[in-house]
N, C-alpha and C positions, 0 to 999 in steps of 0.2 A: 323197178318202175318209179320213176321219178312224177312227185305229186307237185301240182298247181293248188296254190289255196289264195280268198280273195275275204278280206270284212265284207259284210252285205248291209248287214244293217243291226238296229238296235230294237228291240222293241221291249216298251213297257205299258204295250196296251193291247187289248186284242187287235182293235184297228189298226194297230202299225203292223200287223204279222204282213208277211209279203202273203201274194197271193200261194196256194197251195198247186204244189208246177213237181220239184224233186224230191224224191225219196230223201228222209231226215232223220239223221243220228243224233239223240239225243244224250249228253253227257251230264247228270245229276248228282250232287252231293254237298255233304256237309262243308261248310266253312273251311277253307284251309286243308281240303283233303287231296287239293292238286291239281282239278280240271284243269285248268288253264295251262298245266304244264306236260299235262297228257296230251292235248290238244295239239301244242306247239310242238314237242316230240315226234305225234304222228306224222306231221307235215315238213318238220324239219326246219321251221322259223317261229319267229314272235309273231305270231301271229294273234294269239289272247292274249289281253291283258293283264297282268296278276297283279295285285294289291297288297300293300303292307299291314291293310286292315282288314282282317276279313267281313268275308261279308257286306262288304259295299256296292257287288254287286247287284244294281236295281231292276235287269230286265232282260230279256231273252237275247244274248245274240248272235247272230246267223249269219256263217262264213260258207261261202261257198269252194267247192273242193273237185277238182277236177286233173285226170292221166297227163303228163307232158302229152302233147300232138293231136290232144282233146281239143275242139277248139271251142265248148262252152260245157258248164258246170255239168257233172254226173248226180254230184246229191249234193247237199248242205248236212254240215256240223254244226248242233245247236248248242249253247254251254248257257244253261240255265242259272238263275239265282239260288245260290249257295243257301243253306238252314242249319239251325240248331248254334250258329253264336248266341251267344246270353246275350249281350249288351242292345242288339235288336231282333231280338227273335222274333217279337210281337210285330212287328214292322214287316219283317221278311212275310211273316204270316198271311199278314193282309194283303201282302202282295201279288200271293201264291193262291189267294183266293178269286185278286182279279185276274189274272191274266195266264198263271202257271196252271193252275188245275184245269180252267178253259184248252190248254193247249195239249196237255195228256191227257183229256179225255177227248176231246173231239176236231183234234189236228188228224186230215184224213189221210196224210204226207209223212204223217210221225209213221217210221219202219220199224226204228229200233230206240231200246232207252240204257244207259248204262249207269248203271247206280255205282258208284266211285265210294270205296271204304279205306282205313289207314287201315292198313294191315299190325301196325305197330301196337294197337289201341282193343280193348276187347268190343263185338260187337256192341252198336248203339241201338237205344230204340227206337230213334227216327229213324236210321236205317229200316229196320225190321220193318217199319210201318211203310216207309216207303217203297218196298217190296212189295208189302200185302196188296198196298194202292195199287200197282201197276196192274199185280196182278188181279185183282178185281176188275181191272177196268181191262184186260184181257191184251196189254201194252206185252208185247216180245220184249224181255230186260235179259242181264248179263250184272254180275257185278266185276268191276276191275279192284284189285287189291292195290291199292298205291303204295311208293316208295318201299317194295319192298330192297331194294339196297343198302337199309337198313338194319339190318338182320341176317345174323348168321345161317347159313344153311336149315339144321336143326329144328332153330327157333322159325325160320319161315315156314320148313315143313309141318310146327306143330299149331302154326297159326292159320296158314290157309285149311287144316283140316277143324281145327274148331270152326272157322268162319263154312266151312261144309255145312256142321253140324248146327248153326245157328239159321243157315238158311238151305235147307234140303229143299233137292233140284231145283237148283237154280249154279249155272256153271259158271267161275269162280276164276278169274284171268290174273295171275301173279304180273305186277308192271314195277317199272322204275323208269321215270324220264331223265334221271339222268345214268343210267347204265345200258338203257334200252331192252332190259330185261323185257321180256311177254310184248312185245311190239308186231313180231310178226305175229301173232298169235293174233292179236286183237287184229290186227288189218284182216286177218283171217275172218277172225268174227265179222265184220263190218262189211266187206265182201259176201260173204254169207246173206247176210240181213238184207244187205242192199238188192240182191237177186232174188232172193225170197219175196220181197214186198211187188219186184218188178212184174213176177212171174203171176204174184198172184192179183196184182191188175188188169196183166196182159200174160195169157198163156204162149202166147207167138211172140213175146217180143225179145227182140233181141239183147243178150247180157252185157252190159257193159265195161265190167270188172273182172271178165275172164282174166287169168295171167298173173305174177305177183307183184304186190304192190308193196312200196316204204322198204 
């Protein structure tokens, strides 16, 4: 199935969030761990922006993403401000206190959250902690392992099981945007989430994401 994706907007304020309307996929991680190219992957264009510098990401933003013969958006993909570069972390921080924590804890739209890790790298503590966050505040998350195309079979194998072991039950999606490694998997997850959230605002309503997607 062939996907439609559109920019929507930008926000660095809680006031700029659009109004709260689709089911929203949020994609979270540290600096340079790849959103933006997971993102473009999924959808199959440039669709995010990626940066030479990390981190320069200042503010939420929200692509809308919709089936070829759809004729208007099914959910939104949100790609949050990236954490944990040194050179502004303090900066990121404040950021994440206006406007990011606002939106994980009480976006009533937010479905699903994916905490994006380098697979290459041993677990982080921001990671970990952003984990706990989610789950404190009762956020549905998933971790995606990025670029694992870098790594030999073996070595992936004994990386996604540490990364098991670092974050117990919580399921664990091996990716690569540029091999396409775990792509239907995670559309699988996404599909999932997106029906789950639908179902449980409307028990009668109808699924929009029946069928395979990407």
């Amino acid at each position: 199935m062939r996907i439609l994706s559109r920019y929507m907007l930008s926000a660095g304020d809680v006031a700029h969030f659009p109004a709260p309307s689709l089911p929203e996929i949020a994609f979270l991680g540290r600096s340079n761990v790849g959103k933006s190219s997971v993102i473009n992957s999924l959808v199959d264009k440039k669709l995010a922006r990626t940066s030479n510098t990390p981190g320069r990401t200042r503010a939420i933003n929200f692509y809308e993403i919709r089936r070829a013969g759809q004729p208007k958006p099914e959910f939104l993909f949100t790609d949050l401000p990236g954490y944990g570069y040194a050179k502004i972390s303090r900066e990121i921080s404040q950021d994440w206190a206006l406007f990011v924590d606002p939106y994980l804890q009480e976006r009533a739209t937010l479905a699903f959250c994916f905490a994006l890790v380098d697979a290459n790298i041993p677990a982080q503590e921001s990671d970990r902690q952003l984990l706990e966050f989610l789950s404190s505040r009762g956020r549905p998350h998933a971790v995606i392992a990025t670029k694992c195309d870098r790594m030999s079979g073996n070595d992936l194998t004994r990386a996604l099981r540490n990364l098991g072991e670092e974050y117990p039950g919580v399921t664990i999606l091996p990716f690569s945007s540029k091999t396409g490694i775990g792509k239907e998997a995670l559309w699988a997850q996404i599909r999932t989430a997106v029906e789950n959230f639908l179902v449980s605002r409307n028990p009668r309503v109808d699924l929009p994401l029946q069928g395979e997607v990407g």
